[in-house]
SEPA-437782 format. One record per residue (C-alpha): residue in one letter; y, x, z; residue number from 0. Coordinates in steps of 0.25 Angstrom, whole numbers, padded with zeros to 4 digits. Layout:
# residues N
<node "A"; <Y; X; Z>; NUM> ...
END
This chain:
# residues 368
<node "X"; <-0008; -0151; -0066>; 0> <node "X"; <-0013; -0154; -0053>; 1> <node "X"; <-0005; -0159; -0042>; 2> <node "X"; <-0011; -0150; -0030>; 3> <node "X"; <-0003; -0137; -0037>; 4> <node "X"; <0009; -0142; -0038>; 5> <node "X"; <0008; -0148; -0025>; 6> <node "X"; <0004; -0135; -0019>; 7> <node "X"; <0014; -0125; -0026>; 8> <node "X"; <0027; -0134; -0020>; 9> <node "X"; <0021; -0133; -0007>; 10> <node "X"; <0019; -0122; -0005>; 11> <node "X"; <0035; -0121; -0005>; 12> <node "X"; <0037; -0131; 0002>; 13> <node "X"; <0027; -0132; 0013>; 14> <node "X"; <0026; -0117; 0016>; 15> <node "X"; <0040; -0117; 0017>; 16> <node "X"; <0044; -0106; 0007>; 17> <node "X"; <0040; -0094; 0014>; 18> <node "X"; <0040; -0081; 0009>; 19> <node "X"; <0027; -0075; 0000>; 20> <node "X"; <0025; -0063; -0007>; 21> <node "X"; <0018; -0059; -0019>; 22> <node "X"; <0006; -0056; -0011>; 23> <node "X"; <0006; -0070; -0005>; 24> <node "X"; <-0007; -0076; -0009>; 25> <node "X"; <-0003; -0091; -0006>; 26> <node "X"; <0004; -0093; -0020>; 27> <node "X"; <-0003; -0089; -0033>; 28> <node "X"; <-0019; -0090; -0028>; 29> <node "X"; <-0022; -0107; -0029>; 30> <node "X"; <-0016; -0107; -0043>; 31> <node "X"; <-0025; -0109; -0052>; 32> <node "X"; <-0024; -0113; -0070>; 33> <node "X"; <-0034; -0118; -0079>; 34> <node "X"; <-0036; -0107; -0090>; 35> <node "X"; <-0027; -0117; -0101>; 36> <node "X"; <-0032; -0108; -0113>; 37> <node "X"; <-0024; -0113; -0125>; 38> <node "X"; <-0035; -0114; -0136>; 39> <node "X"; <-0034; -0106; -0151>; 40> <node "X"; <-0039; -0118; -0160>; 41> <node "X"; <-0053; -0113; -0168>; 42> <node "X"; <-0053; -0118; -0182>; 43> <node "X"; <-0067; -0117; -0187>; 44> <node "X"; <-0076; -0125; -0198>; 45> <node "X"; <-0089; -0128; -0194>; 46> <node "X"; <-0096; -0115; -0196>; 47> <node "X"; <-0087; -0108; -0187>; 48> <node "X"; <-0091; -0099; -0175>; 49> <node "X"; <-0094; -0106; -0164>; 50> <node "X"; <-0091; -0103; -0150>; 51> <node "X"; <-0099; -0103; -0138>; 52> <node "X"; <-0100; -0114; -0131>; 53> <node "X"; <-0101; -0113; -0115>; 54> <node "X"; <-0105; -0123; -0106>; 55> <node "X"; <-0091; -0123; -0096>; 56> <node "X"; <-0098; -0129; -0083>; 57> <node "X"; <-0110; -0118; -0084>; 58> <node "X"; <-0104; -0106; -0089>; 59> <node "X"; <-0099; -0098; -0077>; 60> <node "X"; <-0088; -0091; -0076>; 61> <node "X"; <-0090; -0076; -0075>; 62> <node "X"; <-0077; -0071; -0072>; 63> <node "X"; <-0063; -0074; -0076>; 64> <node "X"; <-0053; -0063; -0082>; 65> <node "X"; <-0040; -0064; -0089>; 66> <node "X"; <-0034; -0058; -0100>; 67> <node "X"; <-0030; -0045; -0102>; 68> <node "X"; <-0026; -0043; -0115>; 69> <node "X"; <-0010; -0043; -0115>; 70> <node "X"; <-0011; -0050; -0130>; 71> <node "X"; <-0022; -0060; -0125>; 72> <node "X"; <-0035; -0061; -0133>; 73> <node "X"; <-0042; -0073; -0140>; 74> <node "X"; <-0057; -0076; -0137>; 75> <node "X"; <-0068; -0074; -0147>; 76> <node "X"; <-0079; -0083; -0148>; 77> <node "X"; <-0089; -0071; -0149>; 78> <node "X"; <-0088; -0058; -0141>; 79> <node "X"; <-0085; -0050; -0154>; 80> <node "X"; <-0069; -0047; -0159>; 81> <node "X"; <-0073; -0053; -0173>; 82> <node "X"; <-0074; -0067; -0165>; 83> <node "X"; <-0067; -0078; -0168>; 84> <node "X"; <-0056; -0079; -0160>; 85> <node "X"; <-0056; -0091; -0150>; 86> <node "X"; <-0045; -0093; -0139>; 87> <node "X"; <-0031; -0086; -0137>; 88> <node "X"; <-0032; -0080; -0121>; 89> <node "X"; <-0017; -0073; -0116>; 90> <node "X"; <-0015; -0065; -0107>; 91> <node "X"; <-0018; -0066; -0092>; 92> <node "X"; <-0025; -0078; -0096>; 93> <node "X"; <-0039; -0082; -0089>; 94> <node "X"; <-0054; -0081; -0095>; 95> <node "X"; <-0066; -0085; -0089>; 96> <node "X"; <-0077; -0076; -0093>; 97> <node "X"; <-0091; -0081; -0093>; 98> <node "X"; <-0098; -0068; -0101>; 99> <node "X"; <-0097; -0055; -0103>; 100> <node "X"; <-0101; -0048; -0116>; 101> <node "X"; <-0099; -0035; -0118>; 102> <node "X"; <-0084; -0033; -0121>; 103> <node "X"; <-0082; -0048; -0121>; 104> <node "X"; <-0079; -0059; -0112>; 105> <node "X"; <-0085; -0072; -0113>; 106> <node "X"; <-0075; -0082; -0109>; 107> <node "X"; <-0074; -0098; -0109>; 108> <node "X"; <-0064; -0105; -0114>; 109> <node "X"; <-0063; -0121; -0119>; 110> <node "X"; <-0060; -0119; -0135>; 111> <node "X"; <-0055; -0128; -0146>; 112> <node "X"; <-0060; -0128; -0160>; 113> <node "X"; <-0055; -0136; -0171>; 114> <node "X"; <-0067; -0136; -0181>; 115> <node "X"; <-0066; -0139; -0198>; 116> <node "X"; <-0082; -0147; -0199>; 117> <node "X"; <-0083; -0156; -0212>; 118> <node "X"; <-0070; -0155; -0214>; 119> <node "X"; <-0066; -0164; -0202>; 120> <node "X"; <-0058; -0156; -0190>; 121> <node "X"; <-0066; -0155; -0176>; 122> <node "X"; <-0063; -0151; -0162>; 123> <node "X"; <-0070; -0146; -0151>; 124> <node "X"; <-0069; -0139; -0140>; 125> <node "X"; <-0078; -0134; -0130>; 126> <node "X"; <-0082; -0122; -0121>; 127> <node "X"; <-0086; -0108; -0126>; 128> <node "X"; <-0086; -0093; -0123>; 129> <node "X"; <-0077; -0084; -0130>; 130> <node "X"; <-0075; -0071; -0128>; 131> <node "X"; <-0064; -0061; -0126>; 132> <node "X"; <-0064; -0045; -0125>; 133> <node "X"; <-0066; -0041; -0110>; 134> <node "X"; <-0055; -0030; -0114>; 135> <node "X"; <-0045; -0042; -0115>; 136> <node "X"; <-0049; -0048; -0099>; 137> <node "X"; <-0047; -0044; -0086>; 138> <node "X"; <-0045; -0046; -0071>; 139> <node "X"; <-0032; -0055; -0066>; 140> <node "X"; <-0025; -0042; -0062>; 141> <node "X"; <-0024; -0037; -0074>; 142> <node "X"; <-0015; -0047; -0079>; 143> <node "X"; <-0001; -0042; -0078>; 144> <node "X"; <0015; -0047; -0082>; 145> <node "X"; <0023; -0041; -0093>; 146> <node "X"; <0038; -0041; -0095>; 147> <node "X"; <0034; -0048; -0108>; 148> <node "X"; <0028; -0060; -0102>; 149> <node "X"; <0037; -0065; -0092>; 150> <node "X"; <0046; -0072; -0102>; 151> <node "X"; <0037; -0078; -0110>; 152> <node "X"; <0038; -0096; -0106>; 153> <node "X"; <0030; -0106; -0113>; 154> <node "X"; <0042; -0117; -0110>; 155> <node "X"; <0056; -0116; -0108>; 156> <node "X"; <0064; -0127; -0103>; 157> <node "X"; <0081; -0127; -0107>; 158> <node "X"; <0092; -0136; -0111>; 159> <node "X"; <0083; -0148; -0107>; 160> <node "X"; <0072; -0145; -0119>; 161> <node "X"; <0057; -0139; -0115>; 162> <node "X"; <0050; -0130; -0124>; 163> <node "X"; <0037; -0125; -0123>; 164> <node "X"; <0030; -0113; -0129>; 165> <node "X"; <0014; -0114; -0131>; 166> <node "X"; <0012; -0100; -0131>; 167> <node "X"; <0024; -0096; -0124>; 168> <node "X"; <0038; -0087; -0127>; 169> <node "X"; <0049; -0079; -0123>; 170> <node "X"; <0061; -0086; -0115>; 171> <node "X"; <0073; -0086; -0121>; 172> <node "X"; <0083; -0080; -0112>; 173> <node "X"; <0088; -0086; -0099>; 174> <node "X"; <0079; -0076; -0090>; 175> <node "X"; <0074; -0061; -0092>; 176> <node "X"; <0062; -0056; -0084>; 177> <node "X"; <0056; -0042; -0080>; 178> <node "X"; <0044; -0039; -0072>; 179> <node "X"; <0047; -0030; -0060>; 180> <node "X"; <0040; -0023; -0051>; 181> <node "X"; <0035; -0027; -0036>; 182> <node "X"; <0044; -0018; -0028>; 183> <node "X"; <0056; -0021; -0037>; 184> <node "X"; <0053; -0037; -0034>; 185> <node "X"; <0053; -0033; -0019>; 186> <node "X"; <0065; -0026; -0019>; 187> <node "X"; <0073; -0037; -0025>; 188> <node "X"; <0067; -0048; -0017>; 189> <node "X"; <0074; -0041; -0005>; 190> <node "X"; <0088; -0046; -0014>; 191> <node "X"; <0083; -0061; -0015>; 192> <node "X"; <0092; -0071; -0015>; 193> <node "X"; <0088; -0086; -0012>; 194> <node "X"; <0098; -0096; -0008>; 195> <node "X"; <0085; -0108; -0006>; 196> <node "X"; <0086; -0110; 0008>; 197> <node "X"; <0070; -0116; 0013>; 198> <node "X"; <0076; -0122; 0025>; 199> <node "X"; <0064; -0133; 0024>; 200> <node "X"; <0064; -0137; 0038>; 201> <node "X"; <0079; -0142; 0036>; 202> <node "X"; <0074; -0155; 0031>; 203> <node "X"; <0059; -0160; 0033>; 204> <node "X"; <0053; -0170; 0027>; 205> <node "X"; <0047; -0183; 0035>; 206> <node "X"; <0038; -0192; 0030>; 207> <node "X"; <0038; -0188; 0017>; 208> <node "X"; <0054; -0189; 0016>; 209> <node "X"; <0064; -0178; 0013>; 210> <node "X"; <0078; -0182; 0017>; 211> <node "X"; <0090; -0171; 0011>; 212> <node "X"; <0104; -0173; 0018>; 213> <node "X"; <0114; -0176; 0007>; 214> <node "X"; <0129; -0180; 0009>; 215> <node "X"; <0127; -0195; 0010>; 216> <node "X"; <0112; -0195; 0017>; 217> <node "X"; <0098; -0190; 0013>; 218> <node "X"; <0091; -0188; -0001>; 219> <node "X"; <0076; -0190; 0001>; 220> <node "X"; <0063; -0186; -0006>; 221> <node "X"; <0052; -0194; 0000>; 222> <node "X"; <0037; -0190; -0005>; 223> <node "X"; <0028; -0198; -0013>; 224> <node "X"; <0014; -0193; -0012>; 225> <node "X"; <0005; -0206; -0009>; 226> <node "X"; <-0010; -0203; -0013>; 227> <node "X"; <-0013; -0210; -0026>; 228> <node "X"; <0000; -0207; -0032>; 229> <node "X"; <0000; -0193; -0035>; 230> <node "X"; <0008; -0194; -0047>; 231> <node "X"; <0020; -0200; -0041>; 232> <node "X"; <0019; -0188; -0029>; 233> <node "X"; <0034; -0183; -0025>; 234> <node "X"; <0033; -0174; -0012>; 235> <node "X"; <0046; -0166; -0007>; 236> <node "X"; <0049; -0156; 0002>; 237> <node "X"; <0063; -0150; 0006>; 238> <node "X"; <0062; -0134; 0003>; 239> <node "X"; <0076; -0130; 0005>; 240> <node "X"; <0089; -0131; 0000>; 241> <node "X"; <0101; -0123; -0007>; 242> <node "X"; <0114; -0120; 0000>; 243> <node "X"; <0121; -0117; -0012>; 244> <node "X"; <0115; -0126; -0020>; 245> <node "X"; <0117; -0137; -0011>; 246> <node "X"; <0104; -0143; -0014>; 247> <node "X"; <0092; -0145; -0005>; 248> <node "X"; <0080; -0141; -0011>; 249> <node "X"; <0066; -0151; -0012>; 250> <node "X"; <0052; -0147; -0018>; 251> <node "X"; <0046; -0158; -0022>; 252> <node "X"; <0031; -0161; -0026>; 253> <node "X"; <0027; -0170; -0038>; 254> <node "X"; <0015; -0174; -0046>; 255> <node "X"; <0010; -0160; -0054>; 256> <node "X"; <0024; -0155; -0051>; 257> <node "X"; <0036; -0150; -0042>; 258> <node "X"; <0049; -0147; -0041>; 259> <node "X"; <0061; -0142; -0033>; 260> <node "X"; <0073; -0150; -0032>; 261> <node "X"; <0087; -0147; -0027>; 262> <node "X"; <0095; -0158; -0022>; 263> <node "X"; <0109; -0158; -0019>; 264> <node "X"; <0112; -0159; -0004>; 265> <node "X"; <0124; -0168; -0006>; 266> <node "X"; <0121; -0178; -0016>; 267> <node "X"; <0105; -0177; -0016>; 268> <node "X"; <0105; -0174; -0031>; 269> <node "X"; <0093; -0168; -0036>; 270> <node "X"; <0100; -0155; -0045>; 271> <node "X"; <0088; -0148; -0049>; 272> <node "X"; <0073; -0149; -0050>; 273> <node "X"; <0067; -0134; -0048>; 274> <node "X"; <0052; -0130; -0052>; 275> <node "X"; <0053; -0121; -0040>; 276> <node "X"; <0060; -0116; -0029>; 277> <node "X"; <0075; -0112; -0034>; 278> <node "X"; <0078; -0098; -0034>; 279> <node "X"; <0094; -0094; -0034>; 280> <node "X"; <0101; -0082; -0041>; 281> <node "X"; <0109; -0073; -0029>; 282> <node "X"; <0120; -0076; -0038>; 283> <node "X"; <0117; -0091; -0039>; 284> <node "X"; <0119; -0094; -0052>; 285> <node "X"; <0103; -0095; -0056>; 286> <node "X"; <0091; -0103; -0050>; 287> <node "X"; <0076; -0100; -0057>; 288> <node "X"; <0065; -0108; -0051>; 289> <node "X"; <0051; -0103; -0055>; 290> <node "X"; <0038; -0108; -0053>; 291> <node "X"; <0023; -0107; -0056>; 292> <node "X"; <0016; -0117; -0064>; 293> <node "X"; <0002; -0119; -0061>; 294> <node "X"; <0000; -0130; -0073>; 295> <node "X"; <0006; -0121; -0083>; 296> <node "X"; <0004; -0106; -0078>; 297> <node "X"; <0019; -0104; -0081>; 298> <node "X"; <0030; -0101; -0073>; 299> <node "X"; <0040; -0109; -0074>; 300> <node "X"; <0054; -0105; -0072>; 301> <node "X"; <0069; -0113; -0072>; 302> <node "X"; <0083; -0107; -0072>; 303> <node "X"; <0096; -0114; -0068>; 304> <node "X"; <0109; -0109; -0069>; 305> <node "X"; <0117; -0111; -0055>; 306> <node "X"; <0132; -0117; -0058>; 307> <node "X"; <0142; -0121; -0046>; 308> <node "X"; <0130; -0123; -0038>; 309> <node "X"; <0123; -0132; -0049>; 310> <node "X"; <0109; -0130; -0055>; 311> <node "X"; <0108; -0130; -0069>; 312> <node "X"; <0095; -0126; -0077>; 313> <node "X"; <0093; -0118; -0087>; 314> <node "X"; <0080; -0117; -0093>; 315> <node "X"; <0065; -0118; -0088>; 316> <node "X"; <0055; -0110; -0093>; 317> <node "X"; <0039; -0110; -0089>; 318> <node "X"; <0034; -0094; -0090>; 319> <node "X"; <0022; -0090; -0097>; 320> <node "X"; <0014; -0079; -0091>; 321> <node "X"; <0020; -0077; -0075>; 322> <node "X"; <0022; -0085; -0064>; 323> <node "X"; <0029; -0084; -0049>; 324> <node "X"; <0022; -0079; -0039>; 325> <node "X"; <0027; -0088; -0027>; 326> <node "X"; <0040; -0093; -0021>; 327> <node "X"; <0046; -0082; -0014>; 328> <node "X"; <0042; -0072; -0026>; 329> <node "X"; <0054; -0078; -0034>; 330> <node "X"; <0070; -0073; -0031>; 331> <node "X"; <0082; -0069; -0034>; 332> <node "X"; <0087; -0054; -0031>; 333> <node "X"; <0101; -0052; -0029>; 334> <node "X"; <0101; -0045; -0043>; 335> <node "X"; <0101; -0059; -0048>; 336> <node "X"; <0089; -0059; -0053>; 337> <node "X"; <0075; -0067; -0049>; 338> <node "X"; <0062; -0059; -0046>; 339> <node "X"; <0048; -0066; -0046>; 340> <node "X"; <0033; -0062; -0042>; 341> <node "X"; <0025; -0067; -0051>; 342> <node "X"; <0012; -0066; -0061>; 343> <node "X"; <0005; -0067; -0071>; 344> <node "X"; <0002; -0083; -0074>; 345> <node "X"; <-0013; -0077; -0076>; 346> <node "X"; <-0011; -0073; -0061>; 347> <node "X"; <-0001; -0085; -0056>; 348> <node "X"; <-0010; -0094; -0059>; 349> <node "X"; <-0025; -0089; -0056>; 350> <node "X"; <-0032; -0091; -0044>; 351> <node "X"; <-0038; -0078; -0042>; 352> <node "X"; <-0033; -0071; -0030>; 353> <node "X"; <-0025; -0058; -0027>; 354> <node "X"; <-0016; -0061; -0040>; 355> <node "X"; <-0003; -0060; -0030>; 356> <node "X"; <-0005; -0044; -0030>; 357> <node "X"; <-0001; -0044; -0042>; 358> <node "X"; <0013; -0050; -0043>; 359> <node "X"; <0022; -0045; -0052>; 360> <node "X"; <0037; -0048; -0052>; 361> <node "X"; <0048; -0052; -0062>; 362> <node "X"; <0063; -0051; -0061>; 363> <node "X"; <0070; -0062; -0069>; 364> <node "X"; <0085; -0061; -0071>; 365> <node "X"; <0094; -0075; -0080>; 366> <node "X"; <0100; -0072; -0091>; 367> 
END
């Protein structure tokens, strides 16, 4: 993943100072931009098999670019006729770049693998071609759309210190239930919200690349590193806040292909928790969940902690399949105790194509 996202998405937080945006604001979603990771079906053929079409990538234009619409997904053919040989698995939502029309088919291009049987020997190849897929099974961005069914779906889940990751993604178990909800419910409650993160980021400034947090017996301090030719080594840090309650300060801070939130403890300077986003704080302060969007995965990725005589403790982390937040301040927790979040479809989150803010939808998430 490049660096230039991730050094964008933290500043915006930081250098913008936290201010308020809306679903509509179109500062948040519209730079993003994924390549289309399409995870290839393996052909198996022997030597007289069908061949596909092979394309030339550089000169084969681009006609027009639709995503799939067919809630079950579809597979590619490699000619326009249902009799085909299917090629490659496309989900739901996911992006196809059209270079024909034919008749009730879409000619597409797509990067394919074949494992082929010749003289008994196994061989590889790999190349460019055009399959097809039905035109009933494509359409426009817009039509893309959540369900309840797809908001729990995760393809890792992080708990009692082991990882696991799921290729083609499952239900997680426990620990959070979601419901979509609707726009006017989402701003009603948003009237309730709770935050207990104060952004008082002119309290303490930082000069010459040093950040100094008052602690009992003097100052913890971050000082960046970000000397041209070292990228790899970058660490850059701003004061964003601090939580009263808490008794922690808390610092963004800006790395090499990644990022984090820590909150340090004002008395002894002890880093107590590392954040993948701003913290968000149940009214009733027993829960922080953190959530962020992740460009290099097309996830959103979510962590909860469980709050204990004012200590952190956490829970589980999990990285969500088909939705992602919409920005900062479209994340809070109502007085209901339970946390509300604007957000769309990864196909959406994660596209460059304008005006996909408009349609927002909204989650309500409540722990278990």
């Amino acid at each position: 993943m490049k660096r230039s996202y991730f050094k964008t998405q933290s500043l915006l937080f930081v250098l913008l100072g936290l201010l308020l945006q809306s679903c509509n604001d179109p500062s948040s979603k519209l730079n993003k931009e994924v390549q289309n990771t399409v995870e290839l079906d393996t052909v198996y053929a022997n030597e007289k098999a069908e061949v596909g079409k092979q394309i030339d990538y550089d000169n084969t234009p681009v006609l027009n670019k639709v995503y799939v619409t067919a809630r079950d997904g579809v597979y590619s053919k490699q000619q326009p006729e249902e009799q085909s040989a299917p090629v490659t698995y496309y989900e739901y939502g996911q992006p196809l770049q059209v270079i024909e029309v034919n008749g009730n088919w879409l000619g597409i291009r797509e990067r394919v693998l074949k494992k082929i049987v010749r003289n008994g020997s196994n061989m590889e190849s790999t190349g460019w071609e055009k399959m097809y897929v039905p035109r009933n099974a494509a359409g426009k961005l817009s039509d893309i759309t959540l369900l309840t069914k797809d908001l729990n779906i995760i393809v890792s889940l992080d708990a009692n210190g082991k990882t696991v990751y799921y290729e083609k993604g499952t239900t997680l178990p426990g620990y959070l239930k979601m419901e979509l909800i609707d726009k006017q419910t989402f701003y009603l409650k948003k009237r309730t919200a709770v935050s207990y993160f104060l952004a008082d980021t002119n309290t303490i400034r930082k000069e010459n690349g040093v950040i100094r947090l008052p602690i009992h017996n003097g100052f913890k301090q971050y000082q960046d590193n970000n000397k041209p030719g070292v990228e790899d080594n970058t660490q850059e840090y701003n004061y964003v806040g601090q939580i009263d309650f808490l008794n922690t300060y808390v610092i963004a801070g800006l790395y090499w292909e990644s990022w984090d939130y820590k909150l340090i403890n004002k008395h002894s300077g002890v880093q107590e928790v590392s954040l993948n986003a701003l913290p968000n704080i149940s009214h009733d302060r027993r829960h922080l969940i953190s959530i962020s969007d992740n460009g290099y995965t097309g996830t959103a990725d979510l962590e909860l902690y469980n709050i204990k005589n004012n200590k952190v403790r956490k829970v589980m982390a999990a990285s969500f399949k088909y939705w992602a937040p919409v920005n900062a301040s479209g994340i809070f927790w109502g007085i209901d105790g339970s946390l509300y979040v604007a957000v769309l479809p990864s196909s959406k989150a994660f596209s460059p194509q304008e005006n996909v803010l408009n349609s927002c939808q909204y989650i309500k998430i409540r722990v278990l």
